[in-house]
Every structure is written in structure tokens, then in C-alpha cells.
N, C-alpha and C positions, 0 to 999 in steps of 0.2 A: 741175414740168412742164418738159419738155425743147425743146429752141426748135422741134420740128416740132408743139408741144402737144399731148404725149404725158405720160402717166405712164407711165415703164417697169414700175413692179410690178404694174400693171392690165393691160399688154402680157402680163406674165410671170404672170400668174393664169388671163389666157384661153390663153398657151402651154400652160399646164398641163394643162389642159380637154382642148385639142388633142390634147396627146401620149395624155391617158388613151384619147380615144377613139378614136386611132387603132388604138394598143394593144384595143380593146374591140373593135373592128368585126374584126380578126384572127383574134381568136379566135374571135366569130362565125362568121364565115367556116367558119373549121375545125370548130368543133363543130357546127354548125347545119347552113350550106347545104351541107357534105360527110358530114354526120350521125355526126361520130362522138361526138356526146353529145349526143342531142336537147335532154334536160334541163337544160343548163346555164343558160340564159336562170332558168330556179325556182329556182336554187341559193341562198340565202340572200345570203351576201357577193356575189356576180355583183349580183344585183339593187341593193344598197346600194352598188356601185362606179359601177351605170350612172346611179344617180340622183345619186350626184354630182356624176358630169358636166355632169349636166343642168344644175339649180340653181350651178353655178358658171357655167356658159355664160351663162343667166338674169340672176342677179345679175350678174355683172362687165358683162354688154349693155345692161341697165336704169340700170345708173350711170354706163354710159358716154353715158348718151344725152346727158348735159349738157356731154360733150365734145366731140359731133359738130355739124360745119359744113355737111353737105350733107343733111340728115335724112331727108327726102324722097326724093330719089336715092336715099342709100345703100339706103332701105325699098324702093323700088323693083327695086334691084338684086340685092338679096338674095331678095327674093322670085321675081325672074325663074331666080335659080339655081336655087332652089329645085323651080320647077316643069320646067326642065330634069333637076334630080336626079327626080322624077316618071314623066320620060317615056323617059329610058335604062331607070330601072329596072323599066316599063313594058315595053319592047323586047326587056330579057336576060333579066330572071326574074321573067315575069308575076307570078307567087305566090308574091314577095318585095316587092311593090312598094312604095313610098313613096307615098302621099298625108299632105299636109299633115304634112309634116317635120319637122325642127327650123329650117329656113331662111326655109319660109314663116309658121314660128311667130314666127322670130327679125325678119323682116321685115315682119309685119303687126304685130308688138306697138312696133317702130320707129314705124311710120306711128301707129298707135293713139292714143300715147302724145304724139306732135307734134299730134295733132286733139286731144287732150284736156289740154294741159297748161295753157295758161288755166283751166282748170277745177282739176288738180291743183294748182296752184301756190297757190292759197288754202288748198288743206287745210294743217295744220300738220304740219310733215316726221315728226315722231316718231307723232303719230297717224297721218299714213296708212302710215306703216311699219308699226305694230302691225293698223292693219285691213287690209292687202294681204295679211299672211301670214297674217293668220285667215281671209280668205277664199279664200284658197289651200288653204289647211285643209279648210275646210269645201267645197270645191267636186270633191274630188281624186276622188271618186268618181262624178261625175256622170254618167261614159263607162257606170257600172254603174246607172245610172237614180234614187242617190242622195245626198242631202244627209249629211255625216256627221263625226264630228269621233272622232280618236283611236280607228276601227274601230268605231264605235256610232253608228248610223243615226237620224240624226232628223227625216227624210221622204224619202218616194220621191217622183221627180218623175212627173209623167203620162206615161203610155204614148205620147202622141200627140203629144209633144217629139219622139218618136223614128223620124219618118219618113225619113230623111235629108238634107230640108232644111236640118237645121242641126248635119250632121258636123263643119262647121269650127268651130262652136262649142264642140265638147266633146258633142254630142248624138247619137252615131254613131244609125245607119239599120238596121235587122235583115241582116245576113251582111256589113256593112262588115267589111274588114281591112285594115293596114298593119304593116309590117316598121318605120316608124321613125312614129308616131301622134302628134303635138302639139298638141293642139286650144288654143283661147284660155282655155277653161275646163277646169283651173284654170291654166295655166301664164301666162295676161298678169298674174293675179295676181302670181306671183313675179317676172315681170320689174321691175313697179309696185314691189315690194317692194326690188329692186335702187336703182329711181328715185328713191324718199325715202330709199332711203340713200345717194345721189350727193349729193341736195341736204344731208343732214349734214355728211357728209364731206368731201365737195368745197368747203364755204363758209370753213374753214379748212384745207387741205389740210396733213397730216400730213408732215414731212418722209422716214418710210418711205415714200411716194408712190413718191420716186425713185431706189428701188431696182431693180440691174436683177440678172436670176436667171439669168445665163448664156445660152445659146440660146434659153431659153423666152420673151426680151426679142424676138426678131425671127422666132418663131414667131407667138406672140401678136398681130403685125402682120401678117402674111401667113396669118391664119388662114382667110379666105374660100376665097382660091388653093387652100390647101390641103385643106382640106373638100371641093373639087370636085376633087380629084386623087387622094385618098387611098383611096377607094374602089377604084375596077378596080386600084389596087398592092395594095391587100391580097387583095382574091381573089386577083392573079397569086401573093401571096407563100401565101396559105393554099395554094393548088393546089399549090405546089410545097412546100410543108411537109408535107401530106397523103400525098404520094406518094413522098416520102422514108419518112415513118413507115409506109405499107403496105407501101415495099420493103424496108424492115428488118424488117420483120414476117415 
């Protein structure tokens, strides 16, 4: 740990995250909200580059919780971004909107996780690691009504979960949509899964700790800033990528 008590390679794993996704929201941009490849979002590899992101954002936030000093706050504040990212994208492109984001996922599972850790903190670290990502597992489908592990379904949940009272759960409502969807189920799952691997981890901490990976060391700390900036630059940059490639056309 570094004397601001940091881990630079925890900085430099969520830099990482960052750059992909900025990199992802780009193309986005370009192919999607300018259409020139609707499809790209189904592509095989696209899908398995965005869930990476995911799950690394997840995990690295989950393990950092046992490094953060203002928990509350920072829950508080990222959640406030959050629903600011909401209400721009409310504003510009109704029918791209965000509800319940990655910010408000990242920052309810922050608060969640402070309300519930008297309670985690008796589970034993390697068993609740192993049952967080089985029910991570087993929940990943619930936005589709059900229970299921490895693509094989082993119960639908009731129709009448699904009024839209409890879309932040993971229970969307008949014609919900969003352009970035993070509900708690299944994703506080993997955060949790992150948590018991902080509490491993972190109880003797590894000297690769403090390693630091180049830019991605003071990316990775400035990552909030930048999550809330990076967006209207890549539209500006996709629009003018777009318009390049139709004048060359």
C-alpha cells in the first residue's frame, strides 16, 4: 500500500476497465446510435469484451470496499452520478436512456454491502466467495423470468414479480428498456464475490499489490471524473468518425 493507502495494481485493473470501456462506448456510438452495424452489440466476441468490463469493474469495487474510508459518502455520491447520467440521457436520447446503470449498481452495492457486513463478516471468506458466484450464476437470468445455471433452466419465477416494482432488483416490468441495465440481481452477487476476495487477499497482502501499470495507475483513481466525462467525448468523437467515413465513402 502506498502512503495515500492505495494499491497501485487495484488502481491499475479498474484503469483498465476504464480504458476498455471507453474504447466500447466508441464504438457504440458509431455502430449503434449512427447505425452503421445495428448488430454489433450480438456479435459474439463484442458481448464477451462488454462482460468483462463488467465483472472487472465488480470485482476490483467489491474488494476495494475494505479499502474505502468514507463508504457511505462515496455510496451516496456515486449513486447521485448516476442518476444524473439518467437524466442527461433522459434529455438527449430518450430511446437510449439509462436507468439503473452501472453507477447506481456500483453505488447501491457500496451502501448494501456497509449495511450488511456485520452479517458477512461471519461467513467464512472462501465459502462466501464460492456461494456469491454461484448465485451470481444462478440469478444471471432473472431479468428473463428465470432461475438457471449453465443455459438450463431450473424454475421460472412468477409472472407477478414482474410488475415493475421491483426493476431495480433484477425484476424488470413489461416494455422496461435501458441502453446500460444493472439491476442488484445478479450483479451485488459478483460485487459480494469481489468482497470475500478482498477479505482473502487483502489479509496478507501480496507484494504484486504494488505494482503500478503505467497511466492505467492514475486512470484507475480518477475513474468516477472520468465515467462522467467520457460519454458526450465519444459521441463528439464517434460523430466525427462517422462523417469522415461517409465522406470517404
Amino acid at each position: 500500500m502506498n502512503a495515500s493507502g492505495r494499491y497501485p495494481l487495484i488502481d491499475s485493473l479498474r484503469g483498465l476497465a476504464v480504458v476498455n470501456m471507453v474504447a466500447y462506448h466508441f464504438l457504440f456510438d458509431v455502430y449503434i446510435l449512427y447505425g452503421l452495424l445495428p448488430g454489433w452489440r450480438e456479435i459474439g466476441a463484442v458481448h464477451i469484451w462488454q462482460q468483462s468490463i463488467c465483472w472487472t469493474f465488480l470485482l476490483v469495487s467489491g474488494l476495494s470496499w475494505h479499502l474505502s474510508r468514507h463508504r457511505v459518502r462515496n455510496g451516496l455520491i456515486v449513486n447521485a452520478c448516476g442518476l444524473a447520467v439518467t437524466a442527461v440521457t433522459l434529455l438527449a436520447t430518450p430511446e437510449q436512456a439509462i436507468w439503473f446503470g452501472v453507477l447506481n449498481l456500483l453505488g447501491c452495492s457500496l451502501l448494501l454491502a456497509t449495511l450488511l457486513a456485520p452479517l458477512l463478516q461471519r461467513v467464512p471468506a472462501v465459502a462466501g466467495l464460492i456461494g456469491s458466484f454461484f448465485l451470481f450464476l444462478l440469478t444471471r437470468e432473472t431479468a428473463r423470468g428465470v432461475l438457471s445455471l449453465g443455459g438450463v433452466v431450473l424454475a421460472e419465477l412468477p409472472e407477478g414479480l414482474y410488475s415493475g416494482w421491483l426493476t431495480i432488483l433484477g425484476l424488470p416490468g413489461p416494455g422496461f428498456t435501458s441502453s446500460d441495465y444493472f439491476p442488484l440481481l445478479p450483479w451485488f452477487f459478483l460485487y459480494l464475490t469481489g468482497w470475500f476476495a478482498g477479505r482473502l487477499l487483502l489479509r496478507e497482502p501480496p507484494r504484486a499489490l504494488s505494482l503500478r501499470v503505467g497511466v492505467l495507475d492514475w486512470v484507475g483513481r480518477h475513474s468516477l471524473a472520468i465515467y462522467m466525462v467520457h460519454q458526450p467525448v465519444a459521441v463528439a468523437a464517434a460523430c466525427a468518425a462517422v462523417w469522415l467515413l461517409r465522406q470517404g465513402g
